[in-house]
C-alpha positions as CSV (number, residue, x, y, z in Angstrom):
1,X,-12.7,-29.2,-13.6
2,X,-9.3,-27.9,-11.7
3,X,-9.2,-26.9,-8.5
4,X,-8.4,-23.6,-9.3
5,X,-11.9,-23.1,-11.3
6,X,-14.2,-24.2,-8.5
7,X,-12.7,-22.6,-5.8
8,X,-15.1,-19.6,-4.8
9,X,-13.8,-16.1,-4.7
10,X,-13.6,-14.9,-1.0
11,X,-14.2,-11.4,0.1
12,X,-13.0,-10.4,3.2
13,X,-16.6,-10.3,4.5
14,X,-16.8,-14.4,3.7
15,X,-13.7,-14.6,5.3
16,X,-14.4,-13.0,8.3
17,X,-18.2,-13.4,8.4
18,X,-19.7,-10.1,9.7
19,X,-16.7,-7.6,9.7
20,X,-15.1,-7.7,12.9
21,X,-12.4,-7.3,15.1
22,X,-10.6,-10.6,14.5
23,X,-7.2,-12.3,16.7
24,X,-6.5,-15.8,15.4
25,X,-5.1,-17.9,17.6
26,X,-2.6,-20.7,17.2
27,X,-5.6,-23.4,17.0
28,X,-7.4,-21.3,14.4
29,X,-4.2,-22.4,11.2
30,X,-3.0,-26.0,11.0
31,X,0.6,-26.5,10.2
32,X,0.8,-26.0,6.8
33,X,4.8,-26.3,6.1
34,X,5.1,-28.7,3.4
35,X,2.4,-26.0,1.3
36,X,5.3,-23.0,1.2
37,X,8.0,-25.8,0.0
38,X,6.1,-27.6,-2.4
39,X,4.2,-24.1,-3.8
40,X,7.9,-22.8,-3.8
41,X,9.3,-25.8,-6.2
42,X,6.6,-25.2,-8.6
43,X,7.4,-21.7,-9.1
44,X,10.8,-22.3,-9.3
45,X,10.6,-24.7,-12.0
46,X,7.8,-22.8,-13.9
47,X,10.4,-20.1,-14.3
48,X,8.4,-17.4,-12.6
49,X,11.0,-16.0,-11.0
50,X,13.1,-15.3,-13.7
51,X,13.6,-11.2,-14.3
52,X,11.9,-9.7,-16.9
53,X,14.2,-6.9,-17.7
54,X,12.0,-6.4,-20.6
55,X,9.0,-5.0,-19.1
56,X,10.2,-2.8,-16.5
57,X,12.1,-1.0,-19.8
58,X,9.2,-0.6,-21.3
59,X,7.5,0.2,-18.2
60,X,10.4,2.6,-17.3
61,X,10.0,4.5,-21.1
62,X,6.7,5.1,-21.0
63,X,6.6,6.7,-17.7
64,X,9.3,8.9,-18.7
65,X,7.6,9.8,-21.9
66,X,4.5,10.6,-19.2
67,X,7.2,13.0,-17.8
68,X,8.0,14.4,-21.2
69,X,4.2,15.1,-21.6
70,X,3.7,16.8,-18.7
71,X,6.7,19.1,-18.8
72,X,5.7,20.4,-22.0
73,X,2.3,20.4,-21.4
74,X,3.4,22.7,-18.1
75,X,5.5,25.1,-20.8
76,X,2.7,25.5,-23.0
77,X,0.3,25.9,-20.1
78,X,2.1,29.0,-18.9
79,X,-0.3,31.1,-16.3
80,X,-3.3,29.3,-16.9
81,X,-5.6,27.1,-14.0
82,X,-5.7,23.8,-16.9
83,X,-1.7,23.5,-15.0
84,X,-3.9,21.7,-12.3
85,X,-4.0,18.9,-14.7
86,X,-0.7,18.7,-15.2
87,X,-0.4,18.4,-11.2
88,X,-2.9,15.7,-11.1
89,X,-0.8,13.9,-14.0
90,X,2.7,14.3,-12.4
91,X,0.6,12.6,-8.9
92,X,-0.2,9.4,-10.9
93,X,3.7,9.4,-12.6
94,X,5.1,9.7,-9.2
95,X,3.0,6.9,-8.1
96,X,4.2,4.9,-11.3
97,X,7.4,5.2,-9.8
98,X,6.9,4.9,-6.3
99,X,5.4,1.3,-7.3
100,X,9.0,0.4,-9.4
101,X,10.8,1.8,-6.6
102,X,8.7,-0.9,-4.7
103,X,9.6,-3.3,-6.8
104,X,12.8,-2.7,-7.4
105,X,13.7,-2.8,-3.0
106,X,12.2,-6.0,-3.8
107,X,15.0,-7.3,-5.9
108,X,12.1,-8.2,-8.8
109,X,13.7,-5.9,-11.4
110,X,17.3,-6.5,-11.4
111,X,18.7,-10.4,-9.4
112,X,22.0,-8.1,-7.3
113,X,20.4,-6.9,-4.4
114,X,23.0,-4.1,-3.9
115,X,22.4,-2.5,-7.5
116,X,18.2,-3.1,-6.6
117,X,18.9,-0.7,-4.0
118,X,20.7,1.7,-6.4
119,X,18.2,1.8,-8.4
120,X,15.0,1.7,-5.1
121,X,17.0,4.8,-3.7
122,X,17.1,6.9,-7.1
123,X,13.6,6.1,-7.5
124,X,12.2,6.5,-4.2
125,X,14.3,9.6,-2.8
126,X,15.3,11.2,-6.4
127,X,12.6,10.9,-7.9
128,X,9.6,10.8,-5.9
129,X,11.2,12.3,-3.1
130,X,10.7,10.1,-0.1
131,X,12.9,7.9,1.9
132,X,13.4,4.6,1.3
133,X,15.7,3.6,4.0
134,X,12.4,4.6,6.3
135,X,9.8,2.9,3.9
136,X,12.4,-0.1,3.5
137,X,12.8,-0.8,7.6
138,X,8.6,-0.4,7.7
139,X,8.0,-2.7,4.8
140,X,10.4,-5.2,5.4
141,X,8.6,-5.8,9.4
142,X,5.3,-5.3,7.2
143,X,6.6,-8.8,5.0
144,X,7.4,-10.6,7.9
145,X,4.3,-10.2,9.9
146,X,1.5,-9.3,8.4
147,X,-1.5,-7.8,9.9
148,X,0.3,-9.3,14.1
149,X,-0.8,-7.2,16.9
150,X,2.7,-5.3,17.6
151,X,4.6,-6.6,14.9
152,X,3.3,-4.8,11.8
153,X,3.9,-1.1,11.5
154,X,1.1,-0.6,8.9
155,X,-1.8,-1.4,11.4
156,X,-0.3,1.0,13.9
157,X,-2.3,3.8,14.9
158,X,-1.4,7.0,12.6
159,X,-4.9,9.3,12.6
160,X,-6.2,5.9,11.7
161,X,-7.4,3.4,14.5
162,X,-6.8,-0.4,12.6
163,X,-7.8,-1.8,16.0
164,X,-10.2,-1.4,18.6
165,X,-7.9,-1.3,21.5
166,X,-6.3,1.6,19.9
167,X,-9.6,3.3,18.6
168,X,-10.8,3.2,22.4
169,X,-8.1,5.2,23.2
170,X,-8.5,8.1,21.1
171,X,-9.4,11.9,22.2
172,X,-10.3,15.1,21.1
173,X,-10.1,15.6,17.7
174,X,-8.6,12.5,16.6
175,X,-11.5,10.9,18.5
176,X,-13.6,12.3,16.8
177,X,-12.1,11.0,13.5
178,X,-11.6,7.7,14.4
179,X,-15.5,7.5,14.7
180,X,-16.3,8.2,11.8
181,X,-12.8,7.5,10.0
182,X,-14.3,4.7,7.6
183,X,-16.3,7.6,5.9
184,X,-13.0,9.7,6.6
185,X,-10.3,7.4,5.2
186,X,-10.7,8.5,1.4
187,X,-10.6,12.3,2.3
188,X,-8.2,11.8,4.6
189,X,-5.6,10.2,2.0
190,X,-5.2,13.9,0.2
191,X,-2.9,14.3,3.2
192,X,-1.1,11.0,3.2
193,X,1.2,12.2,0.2
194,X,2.5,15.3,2.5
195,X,3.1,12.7,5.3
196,X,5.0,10.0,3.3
197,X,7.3,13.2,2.7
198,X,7.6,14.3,6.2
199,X,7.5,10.9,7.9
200,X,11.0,10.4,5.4
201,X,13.3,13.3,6.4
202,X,12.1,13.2,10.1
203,X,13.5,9.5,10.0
204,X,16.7,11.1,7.8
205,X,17.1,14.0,10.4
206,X,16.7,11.7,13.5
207,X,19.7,11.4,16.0
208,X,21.5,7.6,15.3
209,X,23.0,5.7,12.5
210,X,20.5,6.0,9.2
211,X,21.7,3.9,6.5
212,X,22.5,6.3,3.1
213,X,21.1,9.6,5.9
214,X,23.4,12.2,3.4
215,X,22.6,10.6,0.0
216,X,19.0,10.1,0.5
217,X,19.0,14.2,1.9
218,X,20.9,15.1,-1.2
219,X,18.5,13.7,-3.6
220,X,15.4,14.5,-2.0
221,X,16.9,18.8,-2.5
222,X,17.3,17.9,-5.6
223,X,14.5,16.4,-6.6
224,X,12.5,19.2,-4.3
225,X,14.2,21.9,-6.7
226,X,13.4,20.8,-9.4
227,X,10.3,19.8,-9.2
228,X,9.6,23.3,-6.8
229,X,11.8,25.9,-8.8
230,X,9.8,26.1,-12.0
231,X,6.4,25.8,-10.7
232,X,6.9,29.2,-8.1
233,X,9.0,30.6,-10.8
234,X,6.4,30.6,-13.9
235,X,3.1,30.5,-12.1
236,X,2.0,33.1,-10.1
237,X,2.1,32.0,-6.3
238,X,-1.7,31.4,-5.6
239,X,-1.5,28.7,-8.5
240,X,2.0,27.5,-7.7
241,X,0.7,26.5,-4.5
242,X,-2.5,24.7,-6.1
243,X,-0.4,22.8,-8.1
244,X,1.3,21.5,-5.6
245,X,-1.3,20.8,-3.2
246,X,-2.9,18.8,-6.2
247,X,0.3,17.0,-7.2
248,X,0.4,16.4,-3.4
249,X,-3.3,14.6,-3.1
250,X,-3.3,12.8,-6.0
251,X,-0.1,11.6,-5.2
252,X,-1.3,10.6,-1.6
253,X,-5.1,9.4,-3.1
254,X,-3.2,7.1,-5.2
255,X,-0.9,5.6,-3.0
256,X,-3.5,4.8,-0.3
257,X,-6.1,3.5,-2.5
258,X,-3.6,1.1,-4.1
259,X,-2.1,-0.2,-0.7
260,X,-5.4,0.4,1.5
261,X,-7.3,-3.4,-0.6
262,X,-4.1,-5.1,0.3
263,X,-4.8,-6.5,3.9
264,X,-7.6,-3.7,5.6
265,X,-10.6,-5.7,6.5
266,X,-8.7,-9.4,7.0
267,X,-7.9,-11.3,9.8
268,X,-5.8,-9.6,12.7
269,X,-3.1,-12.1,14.1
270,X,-2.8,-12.3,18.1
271,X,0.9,-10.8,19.1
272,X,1.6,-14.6,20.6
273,X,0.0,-17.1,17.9
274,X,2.5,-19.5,15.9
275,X,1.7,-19.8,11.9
276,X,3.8,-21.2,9.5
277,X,4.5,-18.9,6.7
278,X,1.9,-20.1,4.3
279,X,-1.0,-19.8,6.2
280,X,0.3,-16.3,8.0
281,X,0.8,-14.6,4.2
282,X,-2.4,-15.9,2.4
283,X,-4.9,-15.6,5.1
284,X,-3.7,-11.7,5.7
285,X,-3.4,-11.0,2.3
286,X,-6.3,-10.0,-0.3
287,X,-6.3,-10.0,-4.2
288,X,-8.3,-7.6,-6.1
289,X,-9.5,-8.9,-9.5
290,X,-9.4,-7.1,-13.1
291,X,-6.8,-8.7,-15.1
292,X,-3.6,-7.0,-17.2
293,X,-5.5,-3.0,-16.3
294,X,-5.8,-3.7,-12.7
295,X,-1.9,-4.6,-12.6
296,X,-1.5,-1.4,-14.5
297,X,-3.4,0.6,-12.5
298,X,-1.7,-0.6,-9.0
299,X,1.9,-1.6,-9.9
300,X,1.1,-5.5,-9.3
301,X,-0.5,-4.7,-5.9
302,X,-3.4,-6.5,-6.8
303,X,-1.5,-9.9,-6.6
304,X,-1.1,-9.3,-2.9
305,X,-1.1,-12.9,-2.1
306,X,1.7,-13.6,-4.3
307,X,3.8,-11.0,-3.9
308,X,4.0,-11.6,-0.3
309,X,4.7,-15.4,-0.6
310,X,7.4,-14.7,-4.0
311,X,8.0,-10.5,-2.9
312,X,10.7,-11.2,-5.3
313,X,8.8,-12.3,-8.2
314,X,9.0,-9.7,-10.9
315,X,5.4,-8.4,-11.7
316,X,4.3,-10.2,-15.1
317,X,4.8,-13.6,-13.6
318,X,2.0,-12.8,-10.8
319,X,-1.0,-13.9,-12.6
320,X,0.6,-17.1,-13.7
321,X,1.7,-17.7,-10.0
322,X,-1.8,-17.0,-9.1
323,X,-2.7,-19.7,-10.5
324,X,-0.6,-22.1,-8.8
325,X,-1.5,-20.5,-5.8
326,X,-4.9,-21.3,-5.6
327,X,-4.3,-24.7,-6.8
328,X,-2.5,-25.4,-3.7
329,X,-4.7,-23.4,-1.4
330,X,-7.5,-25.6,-3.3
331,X,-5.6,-28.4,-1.7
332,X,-4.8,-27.4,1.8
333,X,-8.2,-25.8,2.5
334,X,-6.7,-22.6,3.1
335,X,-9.2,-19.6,2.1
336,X,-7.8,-17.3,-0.9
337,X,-9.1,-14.2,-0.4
338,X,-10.0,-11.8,-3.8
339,X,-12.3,-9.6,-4.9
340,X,-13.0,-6.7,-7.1
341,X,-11.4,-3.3,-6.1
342,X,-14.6,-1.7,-5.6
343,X,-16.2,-4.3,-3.3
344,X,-12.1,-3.7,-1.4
345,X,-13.1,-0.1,-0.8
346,X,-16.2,-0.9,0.8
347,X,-14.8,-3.9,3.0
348,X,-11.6,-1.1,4.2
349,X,-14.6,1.8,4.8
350,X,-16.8,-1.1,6.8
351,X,-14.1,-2.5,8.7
352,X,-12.7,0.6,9.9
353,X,-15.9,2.1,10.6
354,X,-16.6,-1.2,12.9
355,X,-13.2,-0.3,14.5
356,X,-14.1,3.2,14.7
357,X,-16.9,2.2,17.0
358,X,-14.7,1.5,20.1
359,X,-14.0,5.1,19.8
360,X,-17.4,6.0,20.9
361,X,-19.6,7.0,24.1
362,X,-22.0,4.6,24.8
363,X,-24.1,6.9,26.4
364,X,-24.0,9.0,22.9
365,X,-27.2,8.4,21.9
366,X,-30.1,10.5,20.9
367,X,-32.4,9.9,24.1
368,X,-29.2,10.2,26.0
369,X,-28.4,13.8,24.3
370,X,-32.1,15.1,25.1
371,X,-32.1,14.1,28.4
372,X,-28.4,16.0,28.7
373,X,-29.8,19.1,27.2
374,X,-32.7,18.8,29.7
């Protein structure tokens, strides 16, 4: 039997034993150079790499007949509260997109980088109306260091407390999150849409050079316009607003839920340890299992491992790649982390509750509360 069939499937609670607040140190990953070269070849010669211009047409038709939908399902509508489903259906298009726009950054749909970035900045700033020169300089140090204490933006403290050190440091209200944020993280992503917005054009407004500042501002009005105009001009003002608060969360539910399985819950890299690539991008990384709907569902996302060793590799040549992944982790004894996306959503809400405890008083007890009140 291959390699790749006995090789168990690893949650990040097997990786990490009980879930805990984990730095790996320089002694804790063997050099493991030759396994990104030789992985590389393979891929290379397998053709996985190859853009599929195919798919991401078909991909790209079918979310604008989604859009098509939705617009006249909005006319039709008129002043009736069923337009809430059309809000919640434009939240998972926009997500559609955000995840080619993703993609695109990534050079995976079209081999020019310059006319990937075309086509990243249309879909991120004019059409789901965020900036991709901020998302772009946060992902790209996000690719390169994974999960490192210092070095990845996407474990920094933002409501959120990834780490203890940061979680002990927390007050008032935000304190009081962070202690019970596992349980809070779901709820709390009906906001994160609204952020992703805000976080953008603060970036574009900021003082200093910002690559494409007056293009991305442009089509960001644009897009606002007219995606605002019609819904304040034909519903009345209490349901305009509903709408899009529930465009909003669904938008921001969805884009959390698929990012959030990615690396949550696995190993946290010490700011000072030396790993070679391999190791740094498969031991940080988790897949979620499920096959073709799972891809559907989160753009790709759920060949996390992949995409960050190939984050050029255009999405239908992941699973293959997968494959040839594990083979070679199989071989090297490195641990491939995936599970299902359920058993990922209760890893992230364990692991951050665990960080969340750093957050508390030890003395908040409840012997230590009655013999306060006494």
């Amino acid at each position: 039997m291959s390699s790749s069939h006995t090789l168990e499937r690893q949650d990040a609670a097997s990786t990490l034993g009980p879930i805990r607040q984990t730095y790996a140190g320089t002694a804790d990953f063997p050099p493991m150079a030759r396994a990104y070269t030789q992985v590389s070849h393979v891929v290379r010669e397998t053709g996985l790499l190859r853009r599929t211009g195919w798919f991401y047409a078909l991909v790209g038709s079918a979310i604008a007949l989604g859009f098509g939908g939705v617009v006249t399902g909005f006319i039709l509508l008129g002043d009736s509260w069923f337009q809430l489903l059309m809000a919640a259906a434009l939240g998972i298009l926009f997500t559609q997109v955000a995840f080619l726009a993703h993609e695109a950054a990534h050079k995976q749909i079209l081999s020019s980088g310059p006319a990937g970035e075309r086509l990243a900045r249309f879909l991120a700033s004019g059409v789901v109306g965020i900036s991709l020169s901020w998302w772009d300089a946060k992902h790209t140090r996000h690719h390169g260091n994974p999960n490192r204490v210092g070095k990845d933006p996407d474990i920094e403290v933002d409501t959120i407390s990834f780490l203890d050190v940061d979680a002990a440091k927390a007050t008032g209200l935000r304190r009081w999150i962070t202690q019970r944020q596992g349980w809070l993280f779901f709820p709390l992503l009906t906001l994160e849409g609204l952020n992703l917005h805000v976080l953008g054009i603060r970036h574009l407004l900021q003082r200093g050079p910002v690559k494409a500042r007056w293009t991305e501002l442009g089509l960001i009005t644009l897009r606002l316009a007219i995606v605002l105009v019609p819904v304040f001009l034909l519903l009345p003002v209490g349901m305009a607003f509903a709408f899009v608060g529930v465009q909003l969360a669904v938008f921001g539910v969805y884009m959390g839920a698929s990012f959030a399985p990615n690396h949550k819950g696995m190993p946290v890299i010490a700011p000072d340890a030396k790993l070679d690539f391999f190791s740094k991008q498969v031991r940080t990384s988790r897949n979620v299992t499920g096959g073709w709907w799972a891809t559907i569902l989160m753009g790709g996302l759920n060949y996390q491992v992949e995409h960050h060793l190939f984050p050029n590799m255009p999405r239908p040549h992941l699973a293959k790649a997968r494959e040839i992944v594990r083979d070679y982790c199989a071989s090297f004894e490195v641990p491939y982390t995936e599970t299902t996306l359920w058993r990922s959503y209760g890893i992230v809400i364990e692991y951050l509750n665990r960080v969340g405890l750093a957050a508390r008083d030890p003395f908040d007890c409840p012997a230590a509360a009655q013999l306060r009140r006494g």
